[in-house]
C-alpha positions in Angstrom: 168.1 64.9 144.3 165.8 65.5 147.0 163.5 68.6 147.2 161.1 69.8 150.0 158.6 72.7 149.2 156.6 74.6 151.7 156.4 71.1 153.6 153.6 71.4 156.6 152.7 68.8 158.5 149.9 69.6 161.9 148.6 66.8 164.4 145.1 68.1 165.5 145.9 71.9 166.8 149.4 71.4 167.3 152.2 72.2 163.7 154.9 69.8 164.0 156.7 71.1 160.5 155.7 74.4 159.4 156.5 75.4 155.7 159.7 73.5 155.6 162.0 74.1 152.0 165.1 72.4 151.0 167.3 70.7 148.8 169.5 67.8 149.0 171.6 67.2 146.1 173.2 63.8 145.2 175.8 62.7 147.1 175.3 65.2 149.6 175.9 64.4 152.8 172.6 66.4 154.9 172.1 66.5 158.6 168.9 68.1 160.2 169.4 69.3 163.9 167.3 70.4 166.3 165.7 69.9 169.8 163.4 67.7 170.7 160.3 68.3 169.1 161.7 70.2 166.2 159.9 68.0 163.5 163.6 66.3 162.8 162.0 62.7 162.6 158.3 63.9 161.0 160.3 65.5 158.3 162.0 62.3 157.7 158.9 60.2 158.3 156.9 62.4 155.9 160.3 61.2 153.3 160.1 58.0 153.6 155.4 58.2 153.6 154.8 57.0 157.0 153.1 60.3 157.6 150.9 62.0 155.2 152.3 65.6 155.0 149.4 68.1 155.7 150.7 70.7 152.9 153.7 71.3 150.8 155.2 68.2 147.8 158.0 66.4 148.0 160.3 65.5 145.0 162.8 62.8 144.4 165.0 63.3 141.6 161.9 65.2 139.9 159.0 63.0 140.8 156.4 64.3 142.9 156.1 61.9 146.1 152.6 61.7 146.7 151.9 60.6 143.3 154.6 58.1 142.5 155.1 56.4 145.7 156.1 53.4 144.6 159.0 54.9 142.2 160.2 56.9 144.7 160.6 54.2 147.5 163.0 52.2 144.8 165.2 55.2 145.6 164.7 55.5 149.5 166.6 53.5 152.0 165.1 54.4 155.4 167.6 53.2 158.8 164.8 54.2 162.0 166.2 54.7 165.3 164.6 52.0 166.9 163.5 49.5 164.2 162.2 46.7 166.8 159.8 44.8 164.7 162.8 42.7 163.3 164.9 42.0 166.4 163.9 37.8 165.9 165.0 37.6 163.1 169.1 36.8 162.5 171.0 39.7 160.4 171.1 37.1 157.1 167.3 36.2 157.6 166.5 40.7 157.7 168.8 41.0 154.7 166.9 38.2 152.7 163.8 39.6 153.4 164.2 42.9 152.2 165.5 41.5 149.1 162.5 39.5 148.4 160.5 42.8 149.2 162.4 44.6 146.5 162.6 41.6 144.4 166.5 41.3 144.4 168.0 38.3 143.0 170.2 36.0 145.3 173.1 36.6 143.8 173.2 40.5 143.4 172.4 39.7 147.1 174.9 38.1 148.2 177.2 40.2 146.6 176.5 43.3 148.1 176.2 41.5 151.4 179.8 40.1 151.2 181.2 43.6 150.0 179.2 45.4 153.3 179.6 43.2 155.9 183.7 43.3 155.4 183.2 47.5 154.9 180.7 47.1 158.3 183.0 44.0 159.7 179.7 42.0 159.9 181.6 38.8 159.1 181.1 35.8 161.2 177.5 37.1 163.0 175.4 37.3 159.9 173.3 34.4 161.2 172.9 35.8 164.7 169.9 36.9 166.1 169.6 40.9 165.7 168.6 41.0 169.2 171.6 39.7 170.8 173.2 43.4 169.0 174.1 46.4 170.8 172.7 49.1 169.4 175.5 50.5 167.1 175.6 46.8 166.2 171.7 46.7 165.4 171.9 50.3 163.4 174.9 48.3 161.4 172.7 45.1 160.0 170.0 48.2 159.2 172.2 50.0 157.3 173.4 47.4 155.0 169.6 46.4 154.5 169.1 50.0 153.3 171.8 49.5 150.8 169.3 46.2 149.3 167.0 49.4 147.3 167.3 48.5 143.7 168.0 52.4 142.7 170.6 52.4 145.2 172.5 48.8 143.9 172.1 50.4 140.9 174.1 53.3 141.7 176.6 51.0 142.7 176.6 49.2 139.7 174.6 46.6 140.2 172.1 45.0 137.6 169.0 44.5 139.3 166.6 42.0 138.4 162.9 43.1 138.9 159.8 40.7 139.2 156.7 42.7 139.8 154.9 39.8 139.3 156.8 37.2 140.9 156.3 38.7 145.0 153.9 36.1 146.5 153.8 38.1 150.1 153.2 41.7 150.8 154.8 43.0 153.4 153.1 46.4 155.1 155.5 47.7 157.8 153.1 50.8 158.2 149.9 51.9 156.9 146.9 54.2 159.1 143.8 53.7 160.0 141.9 55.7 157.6 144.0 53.8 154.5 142.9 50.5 156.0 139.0 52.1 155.7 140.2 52.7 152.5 140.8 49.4 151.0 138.0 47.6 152.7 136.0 50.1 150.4 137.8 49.6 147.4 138.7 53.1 147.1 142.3 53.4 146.5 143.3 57.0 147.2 147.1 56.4 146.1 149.4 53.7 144.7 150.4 51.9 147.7 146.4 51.4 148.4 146.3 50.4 145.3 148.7 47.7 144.9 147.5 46.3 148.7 144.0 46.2 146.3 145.7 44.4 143.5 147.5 42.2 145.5 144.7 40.9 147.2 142.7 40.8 143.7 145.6 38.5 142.5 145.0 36.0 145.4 148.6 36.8 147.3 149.3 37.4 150.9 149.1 40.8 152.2 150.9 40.8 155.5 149.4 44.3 157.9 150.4 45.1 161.3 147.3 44.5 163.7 147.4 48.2 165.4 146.9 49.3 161.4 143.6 48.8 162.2 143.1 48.5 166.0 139.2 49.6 166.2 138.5 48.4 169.3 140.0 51.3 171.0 136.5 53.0 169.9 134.4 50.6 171.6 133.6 52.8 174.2 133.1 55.9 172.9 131.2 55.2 169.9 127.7 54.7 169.1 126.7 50.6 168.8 125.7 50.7 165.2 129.1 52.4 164.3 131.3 49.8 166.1 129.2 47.1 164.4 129.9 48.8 161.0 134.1 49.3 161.5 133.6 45.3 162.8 132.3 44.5 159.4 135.0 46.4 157.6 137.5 44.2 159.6 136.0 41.0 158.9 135.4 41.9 155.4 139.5 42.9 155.1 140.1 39.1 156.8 137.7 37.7 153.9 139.5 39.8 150.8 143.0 37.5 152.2 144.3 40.8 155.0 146.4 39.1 157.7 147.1 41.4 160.4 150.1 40.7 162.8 152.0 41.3 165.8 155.4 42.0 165.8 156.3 39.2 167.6 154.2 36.8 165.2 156.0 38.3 162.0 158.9 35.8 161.6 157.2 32.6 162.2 154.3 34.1 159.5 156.9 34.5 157.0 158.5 31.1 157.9 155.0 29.4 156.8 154.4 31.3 154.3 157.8 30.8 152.3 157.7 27.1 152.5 158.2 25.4 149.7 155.0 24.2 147.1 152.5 22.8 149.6 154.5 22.6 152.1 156.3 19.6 151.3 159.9 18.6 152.9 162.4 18.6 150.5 163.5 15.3 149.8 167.1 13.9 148.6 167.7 10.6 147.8 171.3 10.9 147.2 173.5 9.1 149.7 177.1 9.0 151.3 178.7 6.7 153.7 178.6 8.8 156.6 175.8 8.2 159.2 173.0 11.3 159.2 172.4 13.3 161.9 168.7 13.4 163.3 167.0 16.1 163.9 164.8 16.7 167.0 160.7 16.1 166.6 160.2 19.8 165.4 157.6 20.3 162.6 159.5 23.3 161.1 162.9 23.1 160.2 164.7 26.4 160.4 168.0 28.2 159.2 168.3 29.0 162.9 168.4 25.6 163.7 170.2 24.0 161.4 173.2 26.2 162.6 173.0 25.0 165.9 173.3 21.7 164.7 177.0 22.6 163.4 176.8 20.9 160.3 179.3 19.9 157.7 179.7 20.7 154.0 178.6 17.9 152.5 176.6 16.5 155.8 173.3 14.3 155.9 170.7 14.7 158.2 167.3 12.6 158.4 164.1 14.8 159.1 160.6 13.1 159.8 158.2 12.7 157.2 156.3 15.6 156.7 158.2 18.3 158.5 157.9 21.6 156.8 161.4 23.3 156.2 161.9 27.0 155.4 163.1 28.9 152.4 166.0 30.2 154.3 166.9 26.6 155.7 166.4 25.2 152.1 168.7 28.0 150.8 171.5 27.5 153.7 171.2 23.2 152.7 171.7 24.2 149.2 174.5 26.6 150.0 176.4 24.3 152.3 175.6 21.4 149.8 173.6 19.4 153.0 171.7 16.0 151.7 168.4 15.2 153.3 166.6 12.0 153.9 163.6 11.0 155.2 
Protein backbone atom coordinates (compact mmCIF):
# COMPACT_ATOMS: atom_id res chain seq x y z
CA UNK A 1 0.00 0.00 0.00
CA UNK A 2 0.96 3.33 -0.92
CA UNK A 3 0.03 6.46 1.02
CA UNK A 4 0.69 10.22 0.29
CA UNK A 5 0.04 12.81 3.14
CA UNK A 6 -0.17 16.52 2.69
CA UNK A 7 2.60 15.92 -0.11
CA UNK A 8 4.19 19.58 -1.19
CA UNK A 9 6.74 19.89 -3.40
CA UNK A 10 7.86 24.09 -4.58
CA UNK A 11 10.86 24.86 -7.16
CA UNK A 12 12.10 28.39 -6.03
CA UNK A 13 8.66 30.62 -5.99
CA UNK A 14 6.69 28.41 -8.11
CA UNK A 15 4.40 25.01 -6.10
CA UNK A 16 4.50 22.27 -8.44
CA UNK A 17 2.35 19.78 -5.89
CA UNK A 18 0.51 21.51 -3.32
CA UNK A 19 -0.77 19.39 -0.24
CA UNK A 20 -1.35 16.26 -2.24
CA UNK A 21 -3.21 13.04 -0.11
CA UNK A 22 -3.93 9.63 -1.35
CA UNK A 23 -4.05 6.13 -1.13
CA UNK A 24 -3.24 3.35 -3.39
CA UNK A 25 -4.06 -0.02 -2.17
CA UNK A 26 -2.48 -3.32 -3.37
CA UNK A 27 -3.31 -4.37 -6.43
CA UNK A 28 -4.91 -1.34 -7.33
CA UNK A 29 -4.66 -0.30 -10.51
CA UNK A 30 -4.15 4.04 -10.13
CA UNK A 31 -3.98 6.53 -12.83
CA UNK A 32 -3.10 10.34 -12.16
CA UNK A 33 -4.46 12.75 -14.90
CA UNK A 34 -3.98 16.07 -15.55
CA UNK A 35 -2.56 18.77 -17.86
CA UNK A 36 0.65 19.65 -18.39
CA UNK A 37 2.16 21.01 -15.58
CA UNK A 38 -0.23 19.42 -13.06
CA UNK A 39 2.68 17.87 -10.89
CA UNK A 40 1.60 14.20 -12.63
CA UNK A 41 5.40 13.28 -13.02
CA UNK A 42 6.84 15.24 -9.69
CA UNK A 43 4.36 13.36 -7.78
CA UNK A 44 5.77 10.22 -9.17
CA UNK A 45 9.35 11.38 -9.16
CA UNK A 46 8.97 12.50 -5.48
CA UNK A 47 7.70 8.15 -5.29
CA UNK A 48 10.36 6.79 -6.66
CA UNK A 49 13.19 9.87 -4.52
CA UNK A 50 14.39 11.58 -7.48
CA UNK A 51 12.98 14.70 -5.98
CA UNK A 52 13.07 15.60 -2.39
CA UNK A 53 9.41 16.46 -1.54
CA UNK A 54 9.33 20.02 0.11
CA UNK A 55 6.62 18.96 2.81
CA UNK A 56 4.27 16.12 3.47
CA UNK A 57 5.61 11.83 4.08
CA UNK A 58 5.21 9.24 1.97
CA UNK A 59 4.48 5.57 3.11
CA UNK A 60 5.00 2.30 1.48
CA UNK A 61 3.17 -0.49 2.99
CA UNK A 62 3.77 1.54 6.44
CA UNK A 63 7.29 2.74 6.17
CA UNK A 64 7.93 6.16 6.06
CA UNK A 65 9.98 7.05 2.67
CA UNK A 66 12.32 9.43 3.67
CA UNK A 67 13.65 7.35 6.35
CA UNK A 68 13.85 3.89 4.82
CA UNK A 69 14.78 4.58 1.40
CA UNK A 70 16.52 1.72 0.73
CA UNK A 71 13.50 -0.70 1.95
CA UNK A 72 11.15 0.99 0.17
CA UNK A 73 12.96 1.03 -3.36
CA UNK A 74 13.00 -3.09 -2.97
CA UNK A 75 9.26 -2.46 -3.38
CA UNK A 76 9.26 0.22 -6.23
CA UNK A 77 9.62 -0.56 -9.94
CA UNK A 78 9.83 2.84 -11.71
CA UNK A 79 9.12 2.61 -15.98
CA UNK A 80 10.13 6.79 -16.98
CA UNK A 81 8.82 8.00 -20.17
CA UNK A 82 11.96 8.55 -21.71
CA UNK A 83 14.51 6.36 -20.00
CA UNK A 84 17.56 7.27 -22.60
CA UNK A 85 20.58 6.57 -20.58
CA UNK A 86 20.22 2.81 -21.50
CA UNK A 87 19.40 2.91 -25.23
CA UNK A 88 23.28 1.06 -25.92
CA UNK A 89 22.76 -1.35 -24.22
CA UNK A 90 20.75 -4.74 -25.83
CA UNK A 91 17.34 -5.64 -23.94
CA UNK A 92 19.25 -8.88 -22.19
CA UNK A 93 22.43 -6.75 -21.24
CA UNK A 94 19.42 -3.86 -19.33
CA UNK A 95 17.78 -6.81 -17.73
CA UNK A 96 21.20 -8.27 -16.30
CA UNK A 97 22.04 -5.22 -15.00
CA UNK A 98 19.24 -4.44 -12.98
CA UNK A 99 19.53 -7.77 -11.56
CA UNK A 100 22.97 -7.30 -10.47
CA UNK A 101 21.75 -3.81 -8.96
CA UNK A 102 19.19 -5.75 -6.91
CA UNK A 103 21.36 -8.56 -6.45
CA UNK A 104 19.12 -11.22 -8.21
CA UNK A 105 20.45 -14.51 -8.89
CA UNK A 106 20.79 -15.71 -12.58
CA UNK A 107 18.51 -18.15 -12.42
CA UNK A 108 15.40 -16.42 -10.72
CA UNK A 109 16.48 -14.18 -13.63
CA UNK A 110 16.16 -16.00 -16.26
CA UNK A 111 13.05 -17.29 -15.15
CA UNK A 112 11.10 -14.29 -14.93
CA UNK A 113 12.65 -13.16 -18.14
CA UNK A 114 11.40 -16.31 -20.06
CA UNK A 115 7.85 -16.01 -18.40
CA UNK A 116 7.71 -11.92 -19.55
CA UNK A 117 9.18 -11.86 -22.67
CA UNK A 118 6.47 -14.65 -23.99
CA UNK A 119 3.57 -12.42 -21.84
CA UNK A 120 5.40 -9.07 -23.65
CA UNK A 121 6.31 -11.39 -26.99
CA UNK A 122 10.01 -10.17 -26.43
CA UNK A 123 11.18 -13.51 -27.77
CA UNK A 124 13.87 -13.56 -30.39
CA UNK A 125 15.13 -9.59 -29.79
CA UNK A 126 16.37 -9.98 -26.28
CA UNK A 127 19.91 -9.43 -27.54
CA UNK A 128 19.03 -6.36 -29.68
CA UNK A 129 20.12 -3.12 -29.09
CA UNK A 130 17.27 -1.05 -27.17
CA UNK A 131 17.78 1.64 -29.50
CA UNK A 132 16.82 0.06 -32.62
CA UNK A 133 13.00 -0.14 -30.45
CA UNK A 134 10.12 1.88 -31.26
CA UNK A 135 8.94 3.43 -28.42
CA UNK A 136 6.10 0.99 -27.25
CA UNK A 137 8.83 -1.51 -27.94
CA UNK A 138 11.47 0.40 -25.62
CA UNK A 139 8.57 1.08 -22.68
CA UNK A 140 8.21 -3.03 -23.14
CA UNK A 141 12.04 -4.12 -22.25
CA UNK A 142 11.45 -1.30 -19.26
CA UNK A 143 8.65 -2.79 -18.00
CA UNK A 144 9.86 -6.24 -17.66
CA UNK A 145 13.11 -4.63 -15.92
CA UNK A 146 10.70 -3.16 -13.32
CA UNK A 147 9.39 -6.59 -12.74
CA UNK A 148 13.50 -7.57 -11.59
CA UNK A 149 12.56 -5.61 -7.78
CA UNK A 150 13.04 -8.36 -5.33
CA UNK A 151 9.65 -7.31 -3.34
CA UNK A 152 7.95 -7.56 -6.52
CA UNK A 153 9.46 -11.36 -7.68
CA UNK A 154 8.54 -12.06 -4.43
CA UNK A 155 5.02 -11.37 -4.84
CA UNK A 156 5.16 -13.49 -7.66
CA UNK A 157 6.61 -16.11 -5.86
CA UNK A 158 9.92 -15.97 -6.37
CA UNK A 159 12.78 -16.72 -3.75
CA UNK A 160 15.10 -14.10 -3.96
CA UNK A 161 18.55 -14.36 -3.12
CA UNK A 162 20.06 -11.15 -1.45
CA UNK A 163 23.91 -10.32 -1.23
CA UNK A 164 24.39 -6.96 0.36
CA UNK A 165 27.72 -7.56 0.47
CA UNK A 166 28.45 -9.26 -2.62
CA UNK A 167 27.61 -5.75 -5.20
CA UNK A 168 31.16 -4.80 -6.40
CA UNK A 169 29.70 -1.58 -8.52
CA UNK A 170 27.26 1.10 -7.45
CA UNK A 171 25.21 2.22 -9.86
CA UNK A 172 23.69 6.01 -9.19
CA UNK A 173 21.12 6.81 -11.86
CA UNK A 174 20.27 10.16 -10.01
CA UNK A 175 21.51 11.96 -7.15
CA UNK A 176 21.62 16.30 -6.80
CA UNK A 177 24.02 18.54 -6.32
CA UNK A 178 23.69 19.35 -2.78
CA UNK A 179 23.83 15.27 -1.86
CA UNK A 180 27.10 15.13 -3.87
CA UNK A 181 28.37 18.23 -1.35
CA UNK A 182 27.13 15.96 1.00
CA UNK A 183 29.25 13.00 0.67
CA UNK A 184 32.41 14.79 -0.11
CA UNK A 185 31.85 16.02 3.57
CA UNK A 186 31.08 12.94 5.03
CA UNK A 187 27.82 13.97 6.16
CA UNK A 188 25.29 11.55 5.28
CA UNK A 189 21.88 13.11 5.57
CA UNK A 190 19.87 9.84 4.53
CA UNK A 191 20.55 6.18 3.68
CA UNK A 192 21.24 6.39 0.15
CA UNK A 193 24.20 9.03 1.19
CA UNK A 194 25.09 6.76 3.30
CA UNK A 195 25.63 3.65 1.59
CA UNK A 196 27.45 5.84 -1.51
CA UNK A 197 29.75 6.59 1.93
CA UNK A 198 30.05 2.98 2.75
CA UNK A 199 30.53 1.84 -0.44
CA UNK A 200 33.32 3.90 -1.10
CA UNK A 201 34.75 3.13 2.59
CA UNK A 202 34.69 -0.55 1.43
CA UNK A 203 36.93 0.17 -1.53
CA UNK A 204 33.95 -0.60 -4.42
CA UNK A 205 33.02 1.33 -7.45
CA UNK A 206 30.54 4.02 -7.19
CA UNK A 207 29.37 4.76 -10.70
CA UNK A 208 27.65 8.90 -10.58
CA UNK A 209 26.30 10.67 -13.52
CA UNK A 210 28.83 13.69 -14.39
CA UNK A 211 25.86 16.55 -14.36
CA UNK A 212 25.40 15.13 -10.50
CA UNK A 213 27.87 17.41 -9.88
CA UNK A 214 28.42 19.75 -12.92
CA UNK A 215 30.05 22.89 -10.87
CA UNK A 216 31.37 24.55 -13.61
CA UNK A 217 28.20 26.00 -14.53
CA UNK A 218 29.12 28.46 -11.45
CA UNK A 219 32.30 29.52 -12.83
CA UNK A 220 31.10 32.69 -13.78
CA UNK A 221 29.06 33.84 -11.39
CA UNK A 222 30.87 32.96 -8.34
CA UNK A 223 33.50 34.41 -6.32
CA UNK A 224 37.30 32.79 -7.17
CA UNK A 225 37.86 31.42 -3.72
CA UNK A 226 34.36 29.63 -3.84
CA UNK A 227 34.99 27.89 -7.28
CA UNK A 228 38.37 26.90 -5.97
CA UNK A 229 36.62 25.33 -2.92
CA UNK A 230 33.59 23.23 -4.91
CA UNK A 231 36.90 22.21 -7.31
CA UNK A 232 38.46 20.63 -4.23
CA UNK A 233 35.24 18.91 -3.31
CA UNK A 234 35.33 17.32 -6.86
CA UNK A 235 38.76 16.16 -6.79
CA UNK A 236 38.46 15.06 -3.32
CA UNK A 237 35.05 12.82 -4.45
CA UNK A 238 37.63 11.46 -7.56
CA UNK A 239 40.27 10.56 -4.73
CA UNK A 240 37.52 8.73 -2.19
CA UNK A 241 37.04 6.16 -5.73
CA UNK A 242 33.63 8.60 -7.36
CA UNK A 243 33.53 7.98 -11.04
CA UNK A 244 31.30 10.30 -12.69
CA UNK A 245 29.91 9.39 -16.30
CA UNK A 246 28.24 10.31 -19.29
CA UNK A 247 25.46 8.52 -20.57
CA UNK A 248 27.02 7.55 -23.49
CA UNK A 249 30.28 6.16 -21.49
CA UNK A 250 27.98 4.06 -19.14
CA UNK A 251 28.08 0.70 -21.03
CA UNK A 252 31.58 0.45 -21.91
CA UNK A 253 32.33 1.50 -17.93
CA UNK A 254 30.30 -1.40 -16.89
CA UNK A 255 32.00 -3.65 -19.55
CA UNK A 256 35.49 -3.01 -17.81
CA UNK A 257 34.47 -3.08 -14.76
CA UNK A 258 32.64 -6.62 -14.75
CA UNK A 259 35.55 -8.38 -16.35
CA UNK A 260 36.53 -11.19 -14.86
CA UNK A 261 39.53 -11.31 -11.80
CA UNK A 262 42.28 -9.00 -13.28
CA UNK A 263 41.14 -8.90 -16.28
CA UNK A 264 42.22 -12.07 -17.58
CA UNK A 265 40.64 -13.95 -20.79
CA UNK A 266 39.11 -16.84 -19.96
CA UNK A 267 40.95 -19.69 -21.09
CA UNK A 268 39.73 -23.35 -22.21
CA UNK A 269 41.81 -25.93 -23.08
CA UNK A 270 39.32 -28.40 -24.07
CA UNK A 271 39.33 -29.27 -27.74
CA UNK A 272 37.10 -30.70 -30.62
CA UNK A 273 37.80 -31.48 -34.20
CA UNK A 274 36.19 -28.63 -35.68
CA UNK A 275 38.44 -25.68 -36.80
CA UNK A 276 37.84 -22.33 -34.50
CA UNK A 277 36.65 -19.35 -35.64
CA UNK A 278 38.98 -16.16 -35.08
CA UNK A 279 37.94 -13.37 -33.84
CA UNK A 280 38.91 -9.86 -35.16
CA UNK A 281 41.94 -7.80 -33.28
CA UNK A 282 39.46 -6.30 -30.70
CA UNK A 283 40.77 -6.01 -27.08
CA UNK A 284 37.24 -6.52 -25.52
CA UNK A 285 35.20 -9.25 -26.39
CA UNK A 286 31.55 -8.63 -26.09
CA UNK A 287 28.07 -10.42 -25.92
CA UNK A 288 27.22 -8.00 -28.77
CA UNK A 289 29.76 -9.43 -30.72
CA UNK A 290 29.87 -12.70 -30.22
CA UNK A 291 26.25 -12.74 -31.70
CA UNK A 292 27.30 -11.35 -34.78
CA UNK A 293 29.60 -13.93 -35.13
CA UNK A 294 26.59 -16.55 -35.39
CA UNK A 295 28.07 -19.09 -33.42
CA UNK A 296 27.19 -22.69 -32.69
CA UNK A 297 26.36 -24.68 -29.60
CA UNK A 298 29.24 -26.26 -28.89
CA UNK A 299 31.60 -23.87 -31.27
CA UNK A 300 35.41 -22.84 -30.74
CA UNK A 301 36.67 -19.69 -31.32
CA UNK A 302 40.49 -18.46 -30.79
CA UNK A 303 40.86 -14.94 -29.12
CA UNK A 304 44.35 -13.26 -28.77
CA UNK A 305 46.29 -13.46 -25.79
CA UNK A 306 45.21 -11.05 -23.44
CA UNK A 307 41.94 -9.78 -24.70
CA UNK A 308 39.59 -8.82 -22.01
CA UNK A 309 36.10 -10.55 -22.40
CA UNK A 310 32.98 -9.39 -20.57
CA UNK A 311 30.73 -10.94 -17.93
CA UNK A 312 27.90 -10.89 -20.29
CA UNK A 313 30.05 -12.57 -23.16
CA UNK A 314 31.46 -15.06 -20.56
CA UNK A 315 27.80 -15.79 -19.47
CA UNK A 316 26.40 -16.13 -23.18
CA UNK A 317 29.89 -18.77 -23.88
CA UNK A 318 28.81 -20.56 -20.90
CA UNK A 319 25.23 -20.64 -21.85
CA UNK A 320 25.78 -21.69 -25.41
CA UNK A 321 28.52 -24.15 -24.11
CA UNK A 322 31.29 -22.08 -26.57
CA UNK A 323 35.09 -23.42 -25.96
CA UNK A 324 37.90 -20.81 -26.13
CA UNK A 325 41.42 -20.99 -26.98
CA UNK A 326 44.10 -18.86 -27.19
Amino acid sequence: MIEIKNLTVKFDTKCAVDDLSFTINDGEIFGLIGHNGAGKSTTIKSLVSILEPTSGEIYFNNLLLKSNRLECKRQIGYVPDSPDMFLTLSAFEYWSLVASIYEIDNKTRDDILNRYCKLFNMIGVEHQEISSFSHGMRQKVFVIGAFDTPDILEREGYQVVKKSSSADIILVESIGFDAMMRIASLCPLNADEAVVIKSLLKGKKVLVPVESFDFHQFKQTSKALLFQDLQEQYEKLLRYGVQFYKKEELLSLLEESTCGENNKPLNDVTKNETQPKSVEKVGLLTEKKLIEMNLSDHDRIRIKKGMIVTALAKDYLKRHNIIIEE
